[in-house]
C-alpha positions in Angstrom: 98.4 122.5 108.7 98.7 121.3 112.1 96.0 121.5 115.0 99.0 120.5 117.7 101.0 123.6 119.2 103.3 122.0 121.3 104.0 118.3 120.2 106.6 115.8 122.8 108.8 113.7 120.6 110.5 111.1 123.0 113.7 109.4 121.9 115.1 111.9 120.3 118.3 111.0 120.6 117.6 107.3 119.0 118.3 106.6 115.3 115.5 107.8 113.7 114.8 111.1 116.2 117.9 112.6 115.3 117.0 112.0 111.5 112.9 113.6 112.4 114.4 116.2 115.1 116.9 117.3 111.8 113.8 117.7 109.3 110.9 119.0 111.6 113.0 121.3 113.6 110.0 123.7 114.4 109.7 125.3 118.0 106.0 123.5 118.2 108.3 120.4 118.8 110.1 119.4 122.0 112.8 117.2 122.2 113.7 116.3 125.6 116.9 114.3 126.6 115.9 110.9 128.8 117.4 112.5 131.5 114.6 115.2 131.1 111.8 113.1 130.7 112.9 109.8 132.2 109.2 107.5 130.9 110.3 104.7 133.5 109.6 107.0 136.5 106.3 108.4 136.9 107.1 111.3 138.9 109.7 112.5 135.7 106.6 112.3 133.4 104.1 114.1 136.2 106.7 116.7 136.5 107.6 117.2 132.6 103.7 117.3 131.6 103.2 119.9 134.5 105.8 122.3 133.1 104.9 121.9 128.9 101.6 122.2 127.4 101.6 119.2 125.8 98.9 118.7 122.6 100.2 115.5 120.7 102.6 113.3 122.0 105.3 111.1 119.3 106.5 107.8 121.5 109.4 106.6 119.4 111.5 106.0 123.2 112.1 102.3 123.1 115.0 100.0 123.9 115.6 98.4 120.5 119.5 97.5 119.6 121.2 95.0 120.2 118.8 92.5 119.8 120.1 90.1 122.5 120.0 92.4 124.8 116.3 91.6 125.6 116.9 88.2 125.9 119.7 89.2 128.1 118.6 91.7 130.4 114.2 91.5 130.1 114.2 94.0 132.9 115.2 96.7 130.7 113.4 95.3 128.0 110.0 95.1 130.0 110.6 98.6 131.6 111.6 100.5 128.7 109.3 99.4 126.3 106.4 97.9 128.1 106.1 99.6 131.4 107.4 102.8 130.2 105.1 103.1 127.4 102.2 102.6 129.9 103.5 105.4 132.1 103.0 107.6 129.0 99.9 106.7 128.0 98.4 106.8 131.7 99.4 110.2 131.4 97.5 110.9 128.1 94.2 109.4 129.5 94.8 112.3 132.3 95.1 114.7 130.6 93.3 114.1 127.8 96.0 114.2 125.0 96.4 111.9 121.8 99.5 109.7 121.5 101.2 108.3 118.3 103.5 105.0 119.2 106.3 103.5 117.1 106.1 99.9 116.7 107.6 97.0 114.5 106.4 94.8 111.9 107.6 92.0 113.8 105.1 91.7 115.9 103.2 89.9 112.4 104.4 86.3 112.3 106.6 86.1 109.8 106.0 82.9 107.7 103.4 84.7 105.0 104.1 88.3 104.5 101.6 90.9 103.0 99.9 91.4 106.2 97.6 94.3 107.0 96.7 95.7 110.2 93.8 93.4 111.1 96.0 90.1 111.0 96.6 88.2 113.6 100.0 88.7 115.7 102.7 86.6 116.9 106.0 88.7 117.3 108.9 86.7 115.7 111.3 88.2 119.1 111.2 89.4 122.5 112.0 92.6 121.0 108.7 92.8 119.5 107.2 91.2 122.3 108.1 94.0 124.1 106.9 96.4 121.7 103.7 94.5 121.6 103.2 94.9 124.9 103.4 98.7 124.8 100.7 98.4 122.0 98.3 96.9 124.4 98.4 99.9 126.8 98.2 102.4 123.5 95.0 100.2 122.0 93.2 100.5 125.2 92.9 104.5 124.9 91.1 105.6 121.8 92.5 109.0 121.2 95.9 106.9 119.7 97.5 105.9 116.9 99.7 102.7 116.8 102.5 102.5 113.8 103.8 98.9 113.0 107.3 100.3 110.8 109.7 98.8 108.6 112.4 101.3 108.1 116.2 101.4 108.4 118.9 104.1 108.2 120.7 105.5 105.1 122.8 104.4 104.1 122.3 100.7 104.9 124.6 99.9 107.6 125.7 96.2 106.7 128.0 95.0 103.6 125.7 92.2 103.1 122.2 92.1 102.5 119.9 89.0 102.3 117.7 87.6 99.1 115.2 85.0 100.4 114.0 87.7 103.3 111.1 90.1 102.3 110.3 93.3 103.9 109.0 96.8 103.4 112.3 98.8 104.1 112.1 102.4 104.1 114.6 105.0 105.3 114.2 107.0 107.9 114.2 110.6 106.1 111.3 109.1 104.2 109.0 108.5 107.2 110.5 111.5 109.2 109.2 113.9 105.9 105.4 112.2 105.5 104.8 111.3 109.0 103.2 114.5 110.0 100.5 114.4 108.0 99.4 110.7 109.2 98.5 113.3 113.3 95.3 113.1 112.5 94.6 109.4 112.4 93.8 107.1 114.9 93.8 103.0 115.1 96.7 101.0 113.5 98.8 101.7 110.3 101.5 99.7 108.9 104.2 102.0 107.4 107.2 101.1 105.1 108.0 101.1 101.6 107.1 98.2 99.1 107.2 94.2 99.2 111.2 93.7 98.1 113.8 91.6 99.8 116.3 92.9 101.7 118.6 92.9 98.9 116.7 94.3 96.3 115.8 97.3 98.5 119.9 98.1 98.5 121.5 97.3 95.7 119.4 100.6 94.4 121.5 102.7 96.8 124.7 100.4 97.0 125.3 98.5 93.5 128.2 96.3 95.2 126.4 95.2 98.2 126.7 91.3 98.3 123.7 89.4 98.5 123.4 86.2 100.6 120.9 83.6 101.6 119.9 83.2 105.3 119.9 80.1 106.3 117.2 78.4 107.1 116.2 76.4 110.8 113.9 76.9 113.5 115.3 79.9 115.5 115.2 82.1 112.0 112.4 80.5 110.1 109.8 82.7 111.0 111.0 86.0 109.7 111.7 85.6 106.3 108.7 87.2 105.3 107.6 90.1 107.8 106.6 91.9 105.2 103.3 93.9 105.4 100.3 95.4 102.7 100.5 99.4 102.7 97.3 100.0 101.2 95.9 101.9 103.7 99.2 104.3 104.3 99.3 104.6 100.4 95.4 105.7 100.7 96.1 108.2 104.0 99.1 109.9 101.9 97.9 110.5 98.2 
């Protein structure tokens, strides 16, 4: 059972908050639009945390899609994901409240796989630069828990799916059904399913998927293996 009464999910409009808003639709949860709880503008998040007893706060808010567009507009990149995150936690350390942030297993390298939480990092995209960047403000305040995820929505989106890239795909019900009982944990957990390429993981789901090869050269060569060890989240959840 749960020690958190009144838990703030942001992004709950994203991909994976309407999939977690769908499965843990309890009233101890609260689900503000962005327009509620704008995390870019401070005064938004003073005002919101004034008006709800807050006692755990979910951070999955984050400008993610398409992936040019932080190459293209950094602004929004930096705000959003970097600066915004910051205004959240700022407003943990205040008020004393523990904060669980969503990033990516890009920010490992790439080039290796099987990496576990105490590698070091080097995020393959500004993306996960970004999201990096929010996990410097979430490391610096100890009542937090930073998740590096590898998941992806069912069914898989694309027709094609590619054989030499391994990853730890998991879907998004999976995490959205075992993620409350990771609360209690603080420090840094990588979360996804097991070592499999890309294709592997969806021909189980969709036998007539096509599978292809990316090709390799030195914009894409470091993500063919961002794939990460579980041990510890297979330990946390037995």
């Amino acid at each position: 059972m749960s020690i958190y009464k009144k838990i703030l999910f942001t992004g709950s409009t994203g991909r994976f908050g309407k999939v977690f808003k769908k499965i843990n639709n309890s009233n101890k949860f609260i689900y503000p639009t962005s327009k509620q709880l704008d995390i870019i503008n401070q005064s938004s998040i003073l005002n919101f945390f004034k008006k709800n007893k807050i006692d755990l706060v979910i951070h999955c808010a984050a400008l993610s899609r398409p992936m040019n567009i932080h190459i293209e507009k950094p602004i929004e990149s930096i705000s959003t994901n970097i600066i915004g995150t910051a205004n959240l936690v700022n407003e943990c350390i205040k008020r004393n409240i523990k904060i669980i942030y969503f990033s990516t297993n890009y920010v490992y390298p790439g080039l290796k796989g099987n990496y576990n939480e105490k590698s070091s990092l080097n995020p393959i995209n500004n993306y996960a630069w970004s999201k990096l960047g929010g996990e410097c403000a979430v490391k610096v305040y100890e009542k937090s828990l930073i998740l590096r995820i590898c998941m992806t929505e069912k069914p898989f989106i694309h027709k094609k799916a590619f054989k030499n890239m391994n990853t730890n795909f998991i879907f998004h019900e999976d995490v959205a059904k075992f993620l409350p009982k990771l609360f209690k944990y603080k420090g840094v957990l990588n979360v996804g399913g097991p070592i499999q390429s890309v294709y592997n993981f969806t021909k189980k789901f969709n036998p007539k998927i096509k599978g292809i090869n990316l090709k390799k050269n030195k914009h894409n060569l470091n993500i063919l293996n961002c794939s990460m060890n579980i041990n510890k989240l297979k330990k946390l959840l037995k």
